[in-house]
C-alpha positions as CSV (number, residue, x, y, z in Angstrom):
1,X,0.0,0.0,0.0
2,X,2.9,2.6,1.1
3,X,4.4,1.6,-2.5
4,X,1.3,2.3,-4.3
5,X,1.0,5.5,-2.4
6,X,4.4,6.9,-3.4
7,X,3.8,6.0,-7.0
8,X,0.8,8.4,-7.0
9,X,2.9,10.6,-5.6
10,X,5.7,10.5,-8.3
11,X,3.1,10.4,-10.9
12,X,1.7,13.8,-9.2
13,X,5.3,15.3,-9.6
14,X,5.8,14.7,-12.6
15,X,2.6,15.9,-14.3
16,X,2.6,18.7,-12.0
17,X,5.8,19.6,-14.2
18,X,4.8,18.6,-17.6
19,X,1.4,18.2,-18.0
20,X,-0.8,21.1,-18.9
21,X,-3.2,22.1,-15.9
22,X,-6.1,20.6,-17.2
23,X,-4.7,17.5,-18.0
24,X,-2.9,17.3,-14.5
25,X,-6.5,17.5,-13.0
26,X,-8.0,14.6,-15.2
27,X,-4.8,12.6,-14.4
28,X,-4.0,12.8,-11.0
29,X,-7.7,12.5,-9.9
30,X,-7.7,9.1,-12.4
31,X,-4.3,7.7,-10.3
32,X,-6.5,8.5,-7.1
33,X,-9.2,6.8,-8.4
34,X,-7.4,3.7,-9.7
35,X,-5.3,3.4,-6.2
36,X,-8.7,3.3,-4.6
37,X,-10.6,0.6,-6.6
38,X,-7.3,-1.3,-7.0
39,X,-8.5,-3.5,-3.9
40,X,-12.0,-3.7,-4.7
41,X,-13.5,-7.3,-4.1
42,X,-13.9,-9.5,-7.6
43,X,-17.8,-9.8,-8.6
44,X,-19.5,-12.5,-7.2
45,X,-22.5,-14.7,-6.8
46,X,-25.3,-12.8,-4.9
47,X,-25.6,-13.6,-1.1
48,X,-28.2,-12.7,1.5
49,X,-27.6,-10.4,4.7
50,X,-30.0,-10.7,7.4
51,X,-33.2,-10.6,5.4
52,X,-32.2,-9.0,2.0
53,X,-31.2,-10.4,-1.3
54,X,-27.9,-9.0,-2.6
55,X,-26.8,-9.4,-6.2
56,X,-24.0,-8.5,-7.7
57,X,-23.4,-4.7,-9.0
58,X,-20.7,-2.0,-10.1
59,X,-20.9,1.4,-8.4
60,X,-19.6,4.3,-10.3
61,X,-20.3,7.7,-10.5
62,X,-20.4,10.4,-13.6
63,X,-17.1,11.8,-14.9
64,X,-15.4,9.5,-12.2
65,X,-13.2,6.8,-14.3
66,X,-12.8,4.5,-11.2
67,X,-16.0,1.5,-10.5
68,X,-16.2,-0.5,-7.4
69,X,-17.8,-4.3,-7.7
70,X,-20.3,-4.4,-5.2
71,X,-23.8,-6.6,-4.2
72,X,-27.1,-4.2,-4.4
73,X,-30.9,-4.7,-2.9
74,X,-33.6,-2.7,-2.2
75,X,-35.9,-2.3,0.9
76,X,-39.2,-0.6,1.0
77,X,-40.3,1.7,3.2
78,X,-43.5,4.3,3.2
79,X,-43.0,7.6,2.5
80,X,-45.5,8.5,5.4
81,X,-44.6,6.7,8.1
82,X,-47.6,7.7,9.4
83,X,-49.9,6.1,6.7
84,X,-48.0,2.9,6.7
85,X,-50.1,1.1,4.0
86,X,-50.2,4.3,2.1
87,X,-47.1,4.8,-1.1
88,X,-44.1,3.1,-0.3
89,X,-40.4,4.3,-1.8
90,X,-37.8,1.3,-2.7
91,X,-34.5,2.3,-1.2
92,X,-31.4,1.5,-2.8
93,X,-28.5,-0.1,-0.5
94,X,-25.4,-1.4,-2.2
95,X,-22.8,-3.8,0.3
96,X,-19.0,-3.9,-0.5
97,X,-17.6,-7.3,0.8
98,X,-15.3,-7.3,3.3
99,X,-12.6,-9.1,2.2
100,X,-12.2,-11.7,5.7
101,X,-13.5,-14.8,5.9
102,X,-15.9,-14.4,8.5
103,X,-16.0,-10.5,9.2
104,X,-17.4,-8.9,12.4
105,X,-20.9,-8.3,12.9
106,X,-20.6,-4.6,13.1
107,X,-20.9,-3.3,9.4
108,X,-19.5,0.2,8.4
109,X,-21.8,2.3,6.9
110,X,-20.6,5.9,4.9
111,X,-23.3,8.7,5.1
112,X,-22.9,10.9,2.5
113,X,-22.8,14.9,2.3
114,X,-24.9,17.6,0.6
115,X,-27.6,17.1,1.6
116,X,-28.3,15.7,-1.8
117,X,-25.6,13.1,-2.4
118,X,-25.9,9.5,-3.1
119,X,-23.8,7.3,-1.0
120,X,-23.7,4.8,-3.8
121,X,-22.5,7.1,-6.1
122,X,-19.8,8.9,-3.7
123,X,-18.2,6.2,-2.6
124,X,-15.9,5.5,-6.1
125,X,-14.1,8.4,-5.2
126,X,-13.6,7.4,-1.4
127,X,-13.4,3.9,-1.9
128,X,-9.3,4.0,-0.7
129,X,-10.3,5.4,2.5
130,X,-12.3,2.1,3.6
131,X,-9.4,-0.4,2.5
132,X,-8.3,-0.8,5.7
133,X,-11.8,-1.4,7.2
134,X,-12.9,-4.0,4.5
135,X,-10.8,-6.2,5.9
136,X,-12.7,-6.2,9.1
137,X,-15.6,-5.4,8.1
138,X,-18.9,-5.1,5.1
139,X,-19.4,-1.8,3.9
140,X,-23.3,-0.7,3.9
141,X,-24.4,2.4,1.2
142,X,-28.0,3.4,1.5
143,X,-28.8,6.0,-0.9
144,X,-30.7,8.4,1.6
145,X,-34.2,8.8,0.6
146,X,-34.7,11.0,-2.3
147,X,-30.9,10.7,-3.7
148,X,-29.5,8.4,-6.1
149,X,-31.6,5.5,-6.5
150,X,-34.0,6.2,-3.5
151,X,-36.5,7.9,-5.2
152,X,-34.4,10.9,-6.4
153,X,-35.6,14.4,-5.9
154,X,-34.0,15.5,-9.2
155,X,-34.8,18.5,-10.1
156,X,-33.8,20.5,-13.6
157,X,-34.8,23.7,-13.8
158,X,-34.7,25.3,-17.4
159,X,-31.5,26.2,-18.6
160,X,-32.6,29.4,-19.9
161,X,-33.6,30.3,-16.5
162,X,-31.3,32.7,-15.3
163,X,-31.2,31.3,-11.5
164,X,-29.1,28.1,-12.9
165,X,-26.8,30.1,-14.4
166,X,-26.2,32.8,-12.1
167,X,-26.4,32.7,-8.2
168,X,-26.6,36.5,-8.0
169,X,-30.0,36.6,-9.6
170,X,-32.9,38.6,-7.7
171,X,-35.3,36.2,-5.6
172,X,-38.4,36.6,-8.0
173,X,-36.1,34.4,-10.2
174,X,-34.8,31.8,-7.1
175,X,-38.4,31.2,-6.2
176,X,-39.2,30.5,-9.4
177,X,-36.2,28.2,-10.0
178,X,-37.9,26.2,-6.7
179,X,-41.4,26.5,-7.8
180,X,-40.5,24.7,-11.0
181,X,-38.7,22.1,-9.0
182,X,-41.1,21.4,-6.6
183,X,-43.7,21.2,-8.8
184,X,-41.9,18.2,-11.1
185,X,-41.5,16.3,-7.9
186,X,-43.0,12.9,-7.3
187,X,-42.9,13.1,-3.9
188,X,-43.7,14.6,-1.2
189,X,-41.0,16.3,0.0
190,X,-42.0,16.8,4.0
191,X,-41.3,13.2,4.2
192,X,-37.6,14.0,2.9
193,X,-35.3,15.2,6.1
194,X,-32.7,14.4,7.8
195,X,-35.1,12.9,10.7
196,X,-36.5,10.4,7.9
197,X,-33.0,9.5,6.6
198,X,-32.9,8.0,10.3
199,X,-35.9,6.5,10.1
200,X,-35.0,4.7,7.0
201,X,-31.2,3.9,8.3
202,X,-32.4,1.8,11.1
203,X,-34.7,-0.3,9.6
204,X,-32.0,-0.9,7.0
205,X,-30.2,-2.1,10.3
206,X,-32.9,-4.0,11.1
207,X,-33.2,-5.8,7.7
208,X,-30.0,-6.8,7.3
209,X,-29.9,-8.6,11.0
210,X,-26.8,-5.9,12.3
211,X,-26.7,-5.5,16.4
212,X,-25.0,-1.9,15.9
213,X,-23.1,-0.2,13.0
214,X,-20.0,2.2,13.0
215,X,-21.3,5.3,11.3
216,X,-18.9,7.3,9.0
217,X,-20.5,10.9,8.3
218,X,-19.2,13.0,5.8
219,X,-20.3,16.6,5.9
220,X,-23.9,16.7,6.0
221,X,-23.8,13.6,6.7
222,X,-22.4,13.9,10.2
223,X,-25.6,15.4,10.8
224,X,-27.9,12.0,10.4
225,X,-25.2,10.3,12.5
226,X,-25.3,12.4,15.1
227,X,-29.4,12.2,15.0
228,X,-29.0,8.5,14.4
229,X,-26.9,8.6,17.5
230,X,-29.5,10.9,19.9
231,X,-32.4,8.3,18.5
232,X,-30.1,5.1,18.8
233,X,-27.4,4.7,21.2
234,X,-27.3,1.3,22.0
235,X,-27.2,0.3,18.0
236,X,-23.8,2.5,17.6
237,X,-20.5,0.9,17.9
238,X,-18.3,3.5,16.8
239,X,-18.7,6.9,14.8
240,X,-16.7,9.1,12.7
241,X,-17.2,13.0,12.4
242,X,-16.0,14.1,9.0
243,X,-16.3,17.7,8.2
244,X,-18.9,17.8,11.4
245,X,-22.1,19.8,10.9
246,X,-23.6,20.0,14.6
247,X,-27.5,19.9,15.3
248,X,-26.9,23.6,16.0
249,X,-25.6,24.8,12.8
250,X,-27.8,26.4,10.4
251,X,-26.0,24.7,7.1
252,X,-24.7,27.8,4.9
253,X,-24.4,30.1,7.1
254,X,-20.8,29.2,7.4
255,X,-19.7,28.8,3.9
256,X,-18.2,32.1,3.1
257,X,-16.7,32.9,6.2
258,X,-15.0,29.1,6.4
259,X,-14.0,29.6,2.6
260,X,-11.9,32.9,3.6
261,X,-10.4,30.7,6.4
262,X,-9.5,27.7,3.9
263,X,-7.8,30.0,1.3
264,X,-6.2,32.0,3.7
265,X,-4.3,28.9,4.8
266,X,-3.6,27.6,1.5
267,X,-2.4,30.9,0.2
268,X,0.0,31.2,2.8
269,X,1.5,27.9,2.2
270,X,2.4,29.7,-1.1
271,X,3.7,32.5,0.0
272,X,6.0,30.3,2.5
273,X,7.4,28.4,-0.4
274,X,10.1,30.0,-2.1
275,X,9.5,28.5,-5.9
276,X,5.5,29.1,-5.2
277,X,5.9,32.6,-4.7
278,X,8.3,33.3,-7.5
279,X,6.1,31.9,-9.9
280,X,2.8,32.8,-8.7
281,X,3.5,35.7,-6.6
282,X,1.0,36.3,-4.0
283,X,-2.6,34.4,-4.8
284,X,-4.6,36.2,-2.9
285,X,-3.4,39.5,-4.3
286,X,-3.8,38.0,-8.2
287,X,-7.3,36.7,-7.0
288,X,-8.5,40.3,-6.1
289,X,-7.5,41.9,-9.1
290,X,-9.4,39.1,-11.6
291,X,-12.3,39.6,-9.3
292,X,-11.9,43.5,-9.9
293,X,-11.2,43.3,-13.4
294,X,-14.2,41.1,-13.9
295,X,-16.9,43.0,-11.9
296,X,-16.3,45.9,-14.5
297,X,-16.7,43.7,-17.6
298,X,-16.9,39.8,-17.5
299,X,-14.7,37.9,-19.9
300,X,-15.4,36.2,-22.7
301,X,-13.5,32.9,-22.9
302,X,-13.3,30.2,-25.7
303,X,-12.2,27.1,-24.4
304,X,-12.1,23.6,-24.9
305,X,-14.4,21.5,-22.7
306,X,-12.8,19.2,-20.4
307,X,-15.4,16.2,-20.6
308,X,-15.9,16.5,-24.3
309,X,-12.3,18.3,-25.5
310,X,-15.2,20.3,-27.8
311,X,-14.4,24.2,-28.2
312,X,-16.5,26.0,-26.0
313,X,-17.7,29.8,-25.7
314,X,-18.3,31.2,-22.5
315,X,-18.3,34.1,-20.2
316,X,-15.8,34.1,-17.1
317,X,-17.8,35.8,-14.2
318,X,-17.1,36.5,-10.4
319,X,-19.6,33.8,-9.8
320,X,-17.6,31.0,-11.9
321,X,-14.4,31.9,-10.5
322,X,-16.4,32.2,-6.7
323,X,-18.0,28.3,-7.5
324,X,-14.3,26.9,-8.8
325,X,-12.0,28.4,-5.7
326,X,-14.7,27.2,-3.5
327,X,-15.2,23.9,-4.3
328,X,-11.2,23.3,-4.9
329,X,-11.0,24.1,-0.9
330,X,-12.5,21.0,-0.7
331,X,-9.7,18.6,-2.2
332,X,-5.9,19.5,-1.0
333,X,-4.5,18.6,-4.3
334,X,-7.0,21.2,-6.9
335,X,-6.8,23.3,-4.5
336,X,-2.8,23.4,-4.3
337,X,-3.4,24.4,-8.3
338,X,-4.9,27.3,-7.7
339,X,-2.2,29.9,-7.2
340,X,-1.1,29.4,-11.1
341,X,-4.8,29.1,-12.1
342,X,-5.4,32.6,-10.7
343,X,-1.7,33.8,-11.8
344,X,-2.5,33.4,-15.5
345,X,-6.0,34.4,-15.3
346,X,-4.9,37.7,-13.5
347,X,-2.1,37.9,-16.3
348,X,-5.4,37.5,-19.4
349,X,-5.1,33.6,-19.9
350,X,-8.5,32.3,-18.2
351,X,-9.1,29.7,-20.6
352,X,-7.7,26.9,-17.6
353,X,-9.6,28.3,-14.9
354,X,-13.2,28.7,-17.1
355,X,-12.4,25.4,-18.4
356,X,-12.0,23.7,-14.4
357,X,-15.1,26.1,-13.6
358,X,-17.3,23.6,-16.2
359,X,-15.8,20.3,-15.1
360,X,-17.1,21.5,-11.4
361,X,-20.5,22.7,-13.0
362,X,-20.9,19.6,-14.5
363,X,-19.7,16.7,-12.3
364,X,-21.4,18.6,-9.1
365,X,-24.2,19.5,-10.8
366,X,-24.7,15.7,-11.4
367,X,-24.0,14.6,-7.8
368,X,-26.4,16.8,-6.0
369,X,-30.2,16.0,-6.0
370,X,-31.5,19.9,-6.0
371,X,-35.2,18.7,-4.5
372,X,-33.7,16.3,-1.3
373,X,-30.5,19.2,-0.8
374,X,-34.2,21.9,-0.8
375,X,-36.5,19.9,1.3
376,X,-33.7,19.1,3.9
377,X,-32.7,23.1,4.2
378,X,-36.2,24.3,4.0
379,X,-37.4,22.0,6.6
380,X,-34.4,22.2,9.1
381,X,-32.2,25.5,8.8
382,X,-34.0,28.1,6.6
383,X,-35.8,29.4,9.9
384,X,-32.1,30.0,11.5
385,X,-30.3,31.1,8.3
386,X,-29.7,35.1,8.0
387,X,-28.3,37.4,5.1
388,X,-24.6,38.5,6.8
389,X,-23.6,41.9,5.8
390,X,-20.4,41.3,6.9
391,X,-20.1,38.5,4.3
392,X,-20.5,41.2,1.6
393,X,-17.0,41.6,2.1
394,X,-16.0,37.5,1.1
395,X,-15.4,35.9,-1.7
396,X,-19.2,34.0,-2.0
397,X,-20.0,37.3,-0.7
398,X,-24.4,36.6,0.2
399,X,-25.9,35.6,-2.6
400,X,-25.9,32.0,-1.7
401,X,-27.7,32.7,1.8
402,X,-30.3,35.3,-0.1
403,X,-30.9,32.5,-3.0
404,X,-31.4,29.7,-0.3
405,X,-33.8,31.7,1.2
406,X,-35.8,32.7,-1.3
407,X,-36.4,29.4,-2.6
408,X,-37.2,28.1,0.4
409,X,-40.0,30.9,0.3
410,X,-41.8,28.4,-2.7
């Protein structure tokens, strides 16, 4: 495993040096990908867990060039649990065989983040942090309710409305954006929270015949563990806190002051390495001047796509570059790409950074079920969320907060 691990690492280097950005993003997130599935379990016969029928399956996820072979059932559950014979919703639960013999009773189960992802279709990408447990150990998915294949909650608004393609937009056009969505729903979306997701987790549990489970939350979804937790103690073994969103935290109201944090701390790693700093100068300084040159006139960019290599036309705006720095904070090795991504955007060459901009827009965009990530922040934080002034100052600056709000006003 160490070897394997500095191999990445060499192949990092070296494309780092002669690769063209884009190219060293596609690359090094396919050598992280491949390190990650390279232990996966062989496909198999289908096998039964407790009361469920598995049967063999590959989980992937869009734009990701890694799969993982996996088992897959489905469990039903109403959608009211209040109306128990009324509609019922199939949920989709995937198992990743642990590789021992006879492994513990205790499965691991990953939660994913959002809210809005699908845990079957996020766990490609974190497939190498689990190595180590799968020998120990099944890993459980469940696709929360409303997300990947548990009734998604997908909703596409019109892509000449001028809400999906700008997050500064006035809220006649957010509500509008929401109204569309909720209206092409086939659900009902006040039985799609957090406080469901629990509901549905532990008589998952149940069904496949586990005492307790060790819960591994990942953003929001240290929030259903932690409510999984309150609800049911004595069925927890163990649980991990990833990127913790506590019950008290109205989700959003954070993001731009955390984001300032983040790049503040990456920025200075630049400026405390000697080659960085030569090259790139200071990133936060370059940053502020492409944001000031394109609040007076945004910049049209031809590009070539990164998904399709097609030449593309489009507009670089604070918003794009506000959605790419953002979302790089997220991963330490895009986001260690940034200070020569801003440096020749600053210098008139944003064709890299427009072109990263739309392989975020459209591998996000495809993980994140827009009605579930709505109902859950409608229902549980829009009453505590407030517009910041001081945030006017940031990088996200408030639109996201004023946006969230107004569609939660439909």
């Amino acid at each position: 495993s160490r070897g394997r691990h500095a191999r990445v690492a060499r192949i990092q280097l070296a494309l780092a040096h002669e690769w063209p950005m884009l190219n060293c993003l596609r690359i090094v997130t396919l050598a992280l990908l491949c390190v990650a599935g390279s232990g996966a379990a062989a496909r198999e016969s289908g096998r039964n867990l407790g009361i469920l029928q598995f049967e063999p399956c590959t989980l992937s996820a869009t734009g990701l060039p890694a799969s993982i072979a996996a088992q897959c059932s489905t469990l039903a559950v109403p959608e009211d649990r209040e109306r128990p014979a009324g509609r019922s919703i199939d949920l989709a639960i995937a198992l990743v065989p642990s590789t021992a013999k006879q492994p513990q009773s205790d499965p691991v189960v990953m939660l994913a983040g959002g809210p809005g992802q699908s845990a079957r279709e996020s766990f490609p990408a974190a497939a190498g942090a689990f190595r180590e447990l799968l020998r120990d150990r099944h890993v459980v998915l469940v696709d929360q309710r409303g997300t990947g294949g548990s009734n998604p909650l997908a909703c596409r608004a019109p892509a000449d409305d001028p809400a999906v393609a700008d997050a500064s937009v006035d809220a006649a056009a957010a509500r509008r954006s929401a109204a569309q969505c909720l209206q092409a729903l086939d659900a009902d979306p006040r039985f799609y929270t957090t406080s469901d997701a629990v509901l549905d987790l532990e008589a998952v549990r149940a069904a496949i015949g586990a005492e307790q489970l060790n819960l591994v939350g990942i953003s929001y979804g240290t929030r259903v563990a932690l409510e999984y937790l309150r609800r049911h103690p004595a069925r927890v073994r163990s649980v991990v806190l990833d990127g913790v969103v506590p019950p008290e935290l109205a989700l959003g109201s954070e993001h731009a002051r955390n984001l300032e944090v983040s790049l503040d701390a990456q920025f200075g790693r630049c400026a405390a390495d000697p080659v960085c700093a030569q090259r790139f100068g200071l990133p936060r300084e370059s940053l502020t001047r492409l944001l000031e040159a394109l609040d007076r006139q945004p910049q049209p960019v031809r590009y070539r796509d990164p998904l399709t290599h097609e030449w593309q036309d489009g507009t670089l705006t604070r918003d794009v570059v506000a959605g790419v720095v953002r979302l790089f904070a997220y991963v330490p090795q895009l986001s260690a790409m940034l200070p020569r991504s801003l440096a020749e955007a600053a210098a008139g060459r944003p064709e890299v950074l427009m072109a990263q901009g739309r392989m975020i827009e459209s591998l996000v965009g495809e993980q994140i079920n827009q009605g579930l990530q709505l109902s859950v922040s409608c229902s549980e934080d829009a009453d505590r969320l407030r517009v910041e002034p001081a945030d006017a100052s940031t990088l996200m600056g408030t639109a996201f907060v004023a946006t969230l709000l107004a569609q939660c006003e439909a």
